[in-house]
C-alpha positions in Angstrom: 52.0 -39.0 0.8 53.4 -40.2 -2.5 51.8 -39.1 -6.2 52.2 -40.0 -9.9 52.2 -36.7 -12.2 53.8 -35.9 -15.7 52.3 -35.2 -19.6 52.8 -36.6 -22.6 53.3 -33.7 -25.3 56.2 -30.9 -26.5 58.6 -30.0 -23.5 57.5 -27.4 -20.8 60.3 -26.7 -18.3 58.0 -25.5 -15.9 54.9 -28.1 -16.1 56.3 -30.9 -13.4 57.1 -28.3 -11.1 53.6 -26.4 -10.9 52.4 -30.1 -10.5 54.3 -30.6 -7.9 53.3 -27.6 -6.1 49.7 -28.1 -6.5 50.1 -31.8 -4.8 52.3 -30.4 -1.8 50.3 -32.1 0.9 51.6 -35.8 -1.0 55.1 -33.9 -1.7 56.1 -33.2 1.9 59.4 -35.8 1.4 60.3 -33.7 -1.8 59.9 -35.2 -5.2 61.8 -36.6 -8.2 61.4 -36.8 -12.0 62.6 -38.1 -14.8 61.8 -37.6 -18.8 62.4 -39.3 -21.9 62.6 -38.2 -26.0 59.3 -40.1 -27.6 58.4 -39.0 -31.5 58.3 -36.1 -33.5 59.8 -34.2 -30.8 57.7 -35.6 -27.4 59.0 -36.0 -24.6 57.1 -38.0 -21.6 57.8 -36.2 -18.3 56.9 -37.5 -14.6 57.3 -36.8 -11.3 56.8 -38.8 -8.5 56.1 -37.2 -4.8 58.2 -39.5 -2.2 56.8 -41.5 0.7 58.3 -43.3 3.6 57.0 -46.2 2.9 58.3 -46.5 -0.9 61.7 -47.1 -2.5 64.7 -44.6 -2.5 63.1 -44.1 -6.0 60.2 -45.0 -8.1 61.6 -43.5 -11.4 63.2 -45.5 -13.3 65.3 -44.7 -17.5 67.1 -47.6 -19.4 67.9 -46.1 -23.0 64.4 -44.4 -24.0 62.1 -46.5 -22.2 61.0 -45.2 -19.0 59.2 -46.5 -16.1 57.2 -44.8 -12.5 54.8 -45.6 -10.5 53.3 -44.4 -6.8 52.2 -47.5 -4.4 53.4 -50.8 -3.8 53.7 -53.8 -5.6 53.5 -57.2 -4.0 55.0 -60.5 -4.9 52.9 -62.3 -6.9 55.1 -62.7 -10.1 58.5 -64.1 -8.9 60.4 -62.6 -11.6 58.8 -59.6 -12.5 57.2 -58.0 -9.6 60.4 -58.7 -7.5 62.2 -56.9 -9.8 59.7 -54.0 -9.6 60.5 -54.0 -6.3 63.8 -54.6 -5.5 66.0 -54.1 -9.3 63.5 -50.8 -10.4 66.6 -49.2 -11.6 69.0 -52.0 -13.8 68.3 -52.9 -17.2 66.8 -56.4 -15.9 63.5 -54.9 -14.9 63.4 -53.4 -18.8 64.3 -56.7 -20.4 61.4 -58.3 -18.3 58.5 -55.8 -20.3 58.9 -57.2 -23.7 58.1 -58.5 -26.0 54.4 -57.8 -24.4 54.5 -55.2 -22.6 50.6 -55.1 -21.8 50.6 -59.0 -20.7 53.9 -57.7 -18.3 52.4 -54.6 -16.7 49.1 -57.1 -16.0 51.2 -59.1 -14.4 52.2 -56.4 -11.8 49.9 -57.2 -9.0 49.6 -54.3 -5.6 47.7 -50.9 -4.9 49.8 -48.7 -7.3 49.3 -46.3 -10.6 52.2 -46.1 -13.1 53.5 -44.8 -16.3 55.4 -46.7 -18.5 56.7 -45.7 -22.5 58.7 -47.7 -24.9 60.0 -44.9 -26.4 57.2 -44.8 -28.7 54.3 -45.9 -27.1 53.0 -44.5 -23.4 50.9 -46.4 -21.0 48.8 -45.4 -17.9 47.7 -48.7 -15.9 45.8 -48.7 -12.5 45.9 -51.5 -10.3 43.1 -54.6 -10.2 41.0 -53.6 -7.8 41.6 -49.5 -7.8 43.5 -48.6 -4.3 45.4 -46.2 -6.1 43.9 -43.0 -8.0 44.6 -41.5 -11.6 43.3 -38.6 -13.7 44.0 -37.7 -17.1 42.6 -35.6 -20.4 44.2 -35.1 -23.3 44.4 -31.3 -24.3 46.1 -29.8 -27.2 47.3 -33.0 -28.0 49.0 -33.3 -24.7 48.0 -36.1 -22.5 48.4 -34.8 -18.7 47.8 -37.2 -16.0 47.8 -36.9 -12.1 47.1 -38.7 -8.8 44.5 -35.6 -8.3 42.7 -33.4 -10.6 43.9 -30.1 -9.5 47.5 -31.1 -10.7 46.1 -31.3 -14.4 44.8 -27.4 -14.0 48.9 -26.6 -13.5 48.5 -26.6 -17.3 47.1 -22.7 -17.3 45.4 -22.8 -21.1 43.4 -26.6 -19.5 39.8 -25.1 -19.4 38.2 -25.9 -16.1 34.5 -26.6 -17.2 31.7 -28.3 -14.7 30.3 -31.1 -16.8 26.3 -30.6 -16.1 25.5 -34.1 -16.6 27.5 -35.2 -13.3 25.0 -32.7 -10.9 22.5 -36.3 -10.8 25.0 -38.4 -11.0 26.6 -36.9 -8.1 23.7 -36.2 -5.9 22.0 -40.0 -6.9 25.4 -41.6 -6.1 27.1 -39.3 -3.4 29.9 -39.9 -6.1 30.9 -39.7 -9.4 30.3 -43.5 -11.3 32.4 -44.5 -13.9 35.4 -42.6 -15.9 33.9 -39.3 -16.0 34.6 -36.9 -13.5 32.8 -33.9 -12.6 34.7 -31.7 -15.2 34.5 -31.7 -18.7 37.2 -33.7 -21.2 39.1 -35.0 -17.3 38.3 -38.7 -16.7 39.3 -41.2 -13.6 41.3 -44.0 -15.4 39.1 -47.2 -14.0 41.0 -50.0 -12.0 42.5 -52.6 -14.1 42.7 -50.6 -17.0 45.7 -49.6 -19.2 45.6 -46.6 -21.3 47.8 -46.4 -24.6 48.7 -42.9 -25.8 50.6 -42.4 -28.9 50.7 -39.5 -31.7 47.6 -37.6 -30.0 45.6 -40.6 -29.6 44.0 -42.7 -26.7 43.2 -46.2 -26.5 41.5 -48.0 -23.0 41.3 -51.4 -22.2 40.4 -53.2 -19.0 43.0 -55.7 -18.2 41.2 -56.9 -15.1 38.1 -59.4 -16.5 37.4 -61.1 -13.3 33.6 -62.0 -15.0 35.4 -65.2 -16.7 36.0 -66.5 -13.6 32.4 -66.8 -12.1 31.3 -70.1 -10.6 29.3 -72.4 -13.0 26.9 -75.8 -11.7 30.3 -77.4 -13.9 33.1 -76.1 -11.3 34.8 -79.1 -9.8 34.4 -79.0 -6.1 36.2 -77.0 -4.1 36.6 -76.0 -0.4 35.1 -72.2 -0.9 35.9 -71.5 2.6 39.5 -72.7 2.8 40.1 -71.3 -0.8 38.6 -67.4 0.6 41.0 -68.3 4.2 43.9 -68.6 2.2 43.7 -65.9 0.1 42.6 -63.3 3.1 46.0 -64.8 4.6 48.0 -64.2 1.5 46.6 -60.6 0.7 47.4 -59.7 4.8 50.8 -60.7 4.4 51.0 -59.3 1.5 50.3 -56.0 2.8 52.2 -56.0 6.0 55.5 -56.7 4.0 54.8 -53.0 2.7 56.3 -51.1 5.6 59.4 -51.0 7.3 57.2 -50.4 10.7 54.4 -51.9 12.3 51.4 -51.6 10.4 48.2 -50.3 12.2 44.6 -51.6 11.5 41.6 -49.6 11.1 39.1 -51.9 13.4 35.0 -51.0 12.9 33.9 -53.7 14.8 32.5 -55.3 11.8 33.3 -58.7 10.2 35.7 -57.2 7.9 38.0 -54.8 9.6 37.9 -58.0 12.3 38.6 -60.7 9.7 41.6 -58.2 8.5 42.8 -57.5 12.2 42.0 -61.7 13.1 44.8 -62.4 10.1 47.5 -59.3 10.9 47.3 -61.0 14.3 47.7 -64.8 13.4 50.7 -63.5 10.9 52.3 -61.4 13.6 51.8 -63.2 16.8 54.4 -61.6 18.7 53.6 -58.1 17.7 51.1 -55.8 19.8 49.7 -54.2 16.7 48.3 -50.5 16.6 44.5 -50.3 16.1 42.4 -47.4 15.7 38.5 -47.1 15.7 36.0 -43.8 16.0 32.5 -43.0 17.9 30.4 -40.1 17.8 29.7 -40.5 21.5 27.6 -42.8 23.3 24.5 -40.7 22.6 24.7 -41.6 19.1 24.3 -46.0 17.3 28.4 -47.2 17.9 29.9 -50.3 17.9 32.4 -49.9 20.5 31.2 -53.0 22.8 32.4 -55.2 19.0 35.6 -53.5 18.9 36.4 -53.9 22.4 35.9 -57.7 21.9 38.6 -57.4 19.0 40.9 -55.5 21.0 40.6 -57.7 24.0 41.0 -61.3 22.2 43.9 -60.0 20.6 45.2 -57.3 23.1 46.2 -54.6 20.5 47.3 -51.3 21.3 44.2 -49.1 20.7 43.3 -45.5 19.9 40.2 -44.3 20.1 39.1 -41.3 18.5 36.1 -39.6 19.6 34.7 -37.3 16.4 32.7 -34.1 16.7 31.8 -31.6 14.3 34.3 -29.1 16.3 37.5 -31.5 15.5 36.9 -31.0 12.1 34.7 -27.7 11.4 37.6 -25.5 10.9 39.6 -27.8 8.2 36.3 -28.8 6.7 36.9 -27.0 3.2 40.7 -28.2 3.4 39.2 -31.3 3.5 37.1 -31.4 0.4 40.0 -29.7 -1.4 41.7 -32.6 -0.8 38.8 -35.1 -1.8 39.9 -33.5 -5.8 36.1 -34.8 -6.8 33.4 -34.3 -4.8 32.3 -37.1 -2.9 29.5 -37.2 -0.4 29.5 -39.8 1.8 30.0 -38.3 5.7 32.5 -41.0 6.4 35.4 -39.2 4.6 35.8 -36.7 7.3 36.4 -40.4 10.5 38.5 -41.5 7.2 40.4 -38.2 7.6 40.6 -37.9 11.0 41.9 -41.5 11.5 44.4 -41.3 8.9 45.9 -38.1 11.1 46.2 -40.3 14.1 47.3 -43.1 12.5 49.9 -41.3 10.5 51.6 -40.3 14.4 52.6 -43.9 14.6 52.7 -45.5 11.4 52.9 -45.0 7.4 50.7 -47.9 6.6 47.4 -49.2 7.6 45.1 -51.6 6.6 41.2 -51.5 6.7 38.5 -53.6 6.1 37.3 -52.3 2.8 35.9 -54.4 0.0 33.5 -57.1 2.4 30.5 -56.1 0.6 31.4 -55.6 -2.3 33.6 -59.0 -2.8 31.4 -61.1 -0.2 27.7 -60.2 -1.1 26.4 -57.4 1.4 23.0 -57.0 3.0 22.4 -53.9 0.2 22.1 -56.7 -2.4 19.0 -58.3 -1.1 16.5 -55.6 -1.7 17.7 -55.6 -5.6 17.3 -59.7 -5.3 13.4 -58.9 -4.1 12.9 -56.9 -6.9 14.2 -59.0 -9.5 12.0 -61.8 -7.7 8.8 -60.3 -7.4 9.1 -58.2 -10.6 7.4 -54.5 -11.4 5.0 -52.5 -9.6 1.7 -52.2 -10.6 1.6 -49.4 -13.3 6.1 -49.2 -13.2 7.3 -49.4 -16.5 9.3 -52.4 -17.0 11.7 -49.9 -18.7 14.9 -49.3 -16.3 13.2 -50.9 -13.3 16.3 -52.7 -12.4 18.6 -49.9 -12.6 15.9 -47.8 -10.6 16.0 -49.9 -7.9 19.6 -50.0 -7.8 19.4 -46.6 -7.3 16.9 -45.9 -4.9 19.6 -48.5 -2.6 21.7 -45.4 -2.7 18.9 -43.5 -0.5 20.6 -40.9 -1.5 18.7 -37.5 -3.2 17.8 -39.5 -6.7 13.6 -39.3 -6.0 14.3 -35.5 -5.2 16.3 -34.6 -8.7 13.0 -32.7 -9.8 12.8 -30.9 -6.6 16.7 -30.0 -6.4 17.9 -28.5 -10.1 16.6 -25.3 -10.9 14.3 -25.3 -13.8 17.2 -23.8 -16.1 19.4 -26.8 -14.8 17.3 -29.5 -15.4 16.3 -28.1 -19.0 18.1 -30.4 -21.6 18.6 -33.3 -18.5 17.3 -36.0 -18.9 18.0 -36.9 -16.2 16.6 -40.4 -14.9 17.3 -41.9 -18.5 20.8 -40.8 -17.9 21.1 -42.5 -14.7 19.9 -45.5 -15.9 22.1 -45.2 -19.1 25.1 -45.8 -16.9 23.6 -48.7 -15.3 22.4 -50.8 -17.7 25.6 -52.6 -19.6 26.0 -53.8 -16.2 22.5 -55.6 -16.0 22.7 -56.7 -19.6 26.6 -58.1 -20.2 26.9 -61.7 -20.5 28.8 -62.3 -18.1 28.3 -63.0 -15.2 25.3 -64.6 -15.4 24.2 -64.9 -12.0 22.3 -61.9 -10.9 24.1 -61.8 -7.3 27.1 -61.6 -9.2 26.1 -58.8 -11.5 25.7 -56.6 -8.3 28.8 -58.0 -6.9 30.9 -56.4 -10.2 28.9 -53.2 -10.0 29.7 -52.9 -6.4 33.4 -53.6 -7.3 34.0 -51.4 -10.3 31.9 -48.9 -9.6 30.9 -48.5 -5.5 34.4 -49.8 -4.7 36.5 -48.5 -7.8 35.0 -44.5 -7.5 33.7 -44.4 -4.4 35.3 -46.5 -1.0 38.5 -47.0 -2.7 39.2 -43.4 -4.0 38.2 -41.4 -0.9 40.1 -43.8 1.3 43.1 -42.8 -0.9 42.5 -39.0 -0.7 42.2 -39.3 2.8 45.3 -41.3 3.7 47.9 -39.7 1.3 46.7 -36.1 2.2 48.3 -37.4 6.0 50.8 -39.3 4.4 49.4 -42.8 4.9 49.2 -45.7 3.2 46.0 -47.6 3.6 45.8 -51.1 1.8 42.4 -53.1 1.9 43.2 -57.0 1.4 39.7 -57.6 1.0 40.2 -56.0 -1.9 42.8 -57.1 -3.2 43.0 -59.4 -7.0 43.1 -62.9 -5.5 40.2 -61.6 -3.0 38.3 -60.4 -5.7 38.8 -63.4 -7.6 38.0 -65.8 -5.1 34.6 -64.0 -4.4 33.6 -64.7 -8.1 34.7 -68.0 -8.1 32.7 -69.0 -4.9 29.0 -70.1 -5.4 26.6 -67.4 -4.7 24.6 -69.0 -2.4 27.8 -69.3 -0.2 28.3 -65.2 -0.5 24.4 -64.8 0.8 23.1 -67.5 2.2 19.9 -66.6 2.2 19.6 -63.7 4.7 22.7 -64.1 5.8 25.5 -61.7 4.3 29.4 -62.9 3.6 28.4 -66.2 5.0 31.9 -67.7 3.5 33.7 -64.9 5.4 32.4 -65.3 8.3 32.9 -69.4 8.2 36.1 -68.6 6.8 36.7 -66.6 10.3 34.5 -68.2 12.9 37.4 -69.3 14.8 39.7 -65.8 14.7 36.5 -63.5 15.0 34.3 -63.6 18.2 30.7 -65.3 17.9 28.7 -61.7 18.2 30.5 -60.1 15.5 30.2 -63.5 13.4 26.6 -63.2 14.1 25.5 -59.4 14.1 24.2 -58.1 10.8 25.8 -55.5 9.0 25.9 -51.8 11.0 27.9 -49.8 8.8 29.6 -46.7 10.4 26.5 -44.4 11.2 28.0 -40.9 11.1 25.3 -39.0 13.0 25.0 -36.1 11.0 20.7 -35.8 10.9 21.4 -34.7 14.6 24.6 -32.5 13.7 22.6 -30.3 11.4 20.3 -30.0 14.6 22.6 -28.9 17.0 26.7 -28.1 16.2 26.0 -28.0 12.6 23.0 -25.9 12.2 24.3 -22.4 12.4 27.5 -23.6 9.8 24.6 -24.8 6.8 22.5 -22.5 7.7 25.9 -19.9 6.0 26.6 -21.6 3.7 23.7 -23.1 2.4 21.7 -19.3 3.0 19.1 -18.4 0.1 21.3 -15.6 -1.1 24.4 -18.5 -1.6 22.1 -21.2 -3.1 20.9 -18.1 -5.7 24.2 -16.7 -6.6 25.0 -20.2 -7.6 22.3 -20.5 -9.9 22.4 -24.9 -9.6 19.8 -25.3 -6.7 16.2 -24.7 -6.2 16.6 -22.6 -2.9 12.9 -23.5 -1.6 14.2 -27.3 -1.3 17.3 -26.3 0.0 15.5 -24.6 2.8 12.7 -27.0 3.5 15.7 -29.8 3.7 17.2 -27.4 6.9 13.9 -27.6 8.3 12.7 -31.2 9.2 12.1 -32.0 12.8 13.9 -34.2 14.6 10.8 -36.0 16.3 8.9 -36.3 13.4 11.0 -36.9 10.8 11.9 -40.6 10.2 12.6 -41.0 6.4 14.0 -38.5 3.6 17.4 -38.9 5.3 17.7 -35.0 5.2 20.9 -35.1 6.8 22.6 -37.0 4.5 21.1 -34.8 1.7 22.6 -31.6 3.3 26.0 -33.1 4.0 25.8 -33.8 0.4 25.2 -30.2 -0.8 27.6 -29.1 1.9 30.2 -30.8 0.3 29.2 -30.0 -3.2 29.3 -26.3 -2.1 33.0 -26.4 -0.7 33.7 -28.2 -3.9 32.5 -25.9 -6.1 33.7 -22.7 -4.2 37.5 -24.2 -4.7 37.9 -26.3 -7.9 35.2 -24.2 -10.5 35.1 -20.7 -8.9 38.5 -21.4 -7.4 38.2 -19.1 -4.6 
């Protein structure tokens, strides 16, 4: 629940409103708007879809500036983001944007997108670490903007163009990287960036540099793991002030979730605090003995939800309607499902997202071999690094060539174009340690497009708020700002969380390596699954699309479940699953 939607661009009585109706499932409170006269006869419109968890309003006019956002701020700035808060709607909060307004929006600190104009000038930011979600495109010299893409398509003359180019990008990824989207001319405004529009024009600029604040031999001493303690404190309470109920906590049995649950706990000693975690069964890798040993220790009140392909076959292309951009990681449908239950006894709940990312993840230690040990014998030294870094994915990028149709792939280039997004990361400046290069590629990119954005999707279409402290600013600034051989110490992953936590989090989580939640879907396409691909992914579908090779497609349905110990087929299939359901509803529209 709760959206940001409106244009910039000549008045159309009937633009909110088609918004609105295209973002129902975030609408189901009702929503607002508010408009205000820019130049040469623009107006900027917005509408805001309500949520229980937000203000009486998030719209705010004072003469012709005008200000909205969808989220939460927290309290960082005692004069300004208290007055975002708690004054949205006296001429106060105005006085307090000028006379720089982009040093006073980057001051605003929380998991929010807003919209701001001066009466000349509009602005699109997205918070730090990117909890919250915005689109936009400029068309006809109209700059629309939504929390999901298929608002922007309310505008009917908006051409709704796949962008080729995103086909490997999408199936090396399981998401789309970076600002572009999977449609032509529509583009994800990145976290911690502001967008100016004024007179047609567009102007971005990330407000967010957390690379000037990496660790240098020069630092003065510190206490890393008192400095990460207090900061995982402050972001906790941060979000539990969010909601006039009891949070709940999404609990994995992982360091993370547990550090975040460990903190709710310490901060709300008297309260029996909702938890929620999911299994696949106990035929299928869980972690249920780790989450028991949380909900024990700290005697939470716990729901667990039990996840098979028959609780969520039926609503499975509602689902990736929802997702807006096609993402194809299997977790989004336990991210889903938990949201539902969640949502029956709470509007906001926190997870454990942004560990890895923030705190150095086992993932980063094959890309520290390579840079080690250096190029294969006969590899070009061209793009090795960025390679690598994709082949981490183990998702479909060795298989590009075997997937596109010839047609397709004519006029892709399509490993160069890969590595093409990869490489300003490996070469910037800053930072200069290698460990945290990876760690801002995981956060703008892995955490910015990927964990952070489906998490959204999936809460607000239940009408949920899910806020990660472990990904909040300070967090991600105390990451950089710790030593990296506190982050991974040498094999051991978020060693300055887990010395941060040793005495809230119980020794076998402290010590287990990192499981990740292991969504058994290789088996599913075996067994409840099988006859649902085999539909939709028949020859005669894959053909009448025109996009896949159909003799892959079927040899990927055919491994054998004894034999078959690599190629991670079931993840490949989930992904054209998903890309299928996509397609059907957001470029053929049916």
């Amino acid at each position: 629940m709760g959206c940001l939607f409106g244009y910039v661009g000549k008045p159309n009585d009937n633009l909110l409103t088609n918004m609105a109706k295209r973002l129902h499932h975030r609408c189901h409170q009702g929503w607002e708007q508010v408009s205000t006269p820019l130049h040469d006869g623009d107006v900027l419109a917005v509408g805001q879809g309500l949520s229980s968890w937000g203000k009486t309003t998030q719209l705010a006019k004072y003469q012709r500036q005008l200000f909205a956002y969808d989220g939460v701020f927290f309290d960082k700035n005692p004069t300004f983001c208290q007055a975002a808060r708690d004054s949205l709607l006296t001429p106060d909060f105005f006085h307090l944007l000028h006379p720089d307004t982009q040093k006073a929006l980057n001051n605003l600190t929380g998991a929010f997108v807003l919209a701001y104009s001066d009466g000349e000038t509009s602005y699109l930011l997205r918070d730090h670490g990117g909890v919250k979600t915005l689109y936009w495109t400029v068309h006809q010299r109209c700059l629309l903007f939504a929390s999901e893409i298929k608002a922007l398509f309310a505008e009917a003359t908006l051409p709704r163009r796949m962008r080729y180019s995103a086909l490997p990008e999408y199936f090396a990824f399981s998401f789309i990287p970076g600002e572009r989207t999977m449609f032509e001319g529509i583009y994800e405004l990145q976290a911690g960036t502001l967008l100016r529009f004024k007179q047609g024009e567009v102007s971005l600029q990330r407000q967010f540099t957390v690379e000037t604040l990496e660790w240098t031999p020069e630092t003065p001493p510190t206490d890393y793991v008192e400095l990460v303690r207090h900061h995982l404190f402050e972001a906790t309470r941060d979000c539990l002030r969010m909601s006039r109920q009891l949070p709940a906590v999404f609990l994995s049995g992982g360091i993370d979730s547990s550090s975040v649950l460990a903190t709710a706990c310490a901060l709300l000693p008297e309260q029996k605090i909702p938890t929620f975690s999911v299994h696949f069964g106990t035929e299928y890798a869980n972690e249920n003995e780790f989450v028991r040993l949380m909900v024990e220790r700290y005697q939470t009140e716990h729901h667990w939800l039990h996840v098979r392909p028959s609780d969520f076959l039926a609503d499975f292309r509602e689902i990736i309607w929802r997702l807006d951009d096609p993402i194809g990681d299997p977790v989004t449908v336990p991210n889903y499902l938990l949201a539902r239950e969640a949502a029956k006894v709470t509007d906001v709940v926190l997870n454990g997202e942004g560990g890895d990312p923030c705190f150095g993840g086992p993932k980063n230690i094959p890309m520290l071999l390579a840079r080690l040990y250096g190029t294969l014998p006969d590899e070009s030294s061209l793009g090795w690094l960025e390679r690598n870094y994709l082949q981490t994915f183990q998702r479909a990028f060795p298989d590009l060539n075997q997937l596109f149709t010839p047609d397709v792939l004519q006029g892709l280039n399509t490993e160069a174009h890969l590595i093409d997004i990869l490489t300003p990361f490996f070469k910037t400046e800053k930072p200069v340690d290698f460990l945290n290069k990876l760690m801002c590629m995981n956060i703008r990119l892995k955490g910015a497009n990927l964990i952070l954005v489906k998490v959204d999707k999936m809460s607000s279409a239940n009408q949920l708020l899910a806020l990660p402290p472990l990904f909040s600013k300070q967090i991600i600034e105390a990451s950089l700002q710790c030593p990296p051989a506190l982050k991974l110490e040498g094999s051991i992953e978020k060693s300055v969380l887990k010395k941060a936590m040793r005495d809230l989090v119980p020794e076998p989580i402290i010590l287990r390596p990192k499981s990740g939640m292991m969504v058994p879907v290789r088996f599913w396409f075996q067994g409840e699954m099988q006859r649902y691909s085999k539909h939709l992914l028949s020859k005669k579908n894959i053909k009448r699309l025109g996009l896949f090779n159909p003799d892959y497609v079927q040899q990927l349905q055919a491994y054998d479940m004894e034999n078959i110990h690599t190629g991670r087929h079931g993840l490949k299939l989930w992904m054209l699953i998903t890309f299928l359901l996509w397609y059907e509803q957001m470029i053929e529209a049916r």
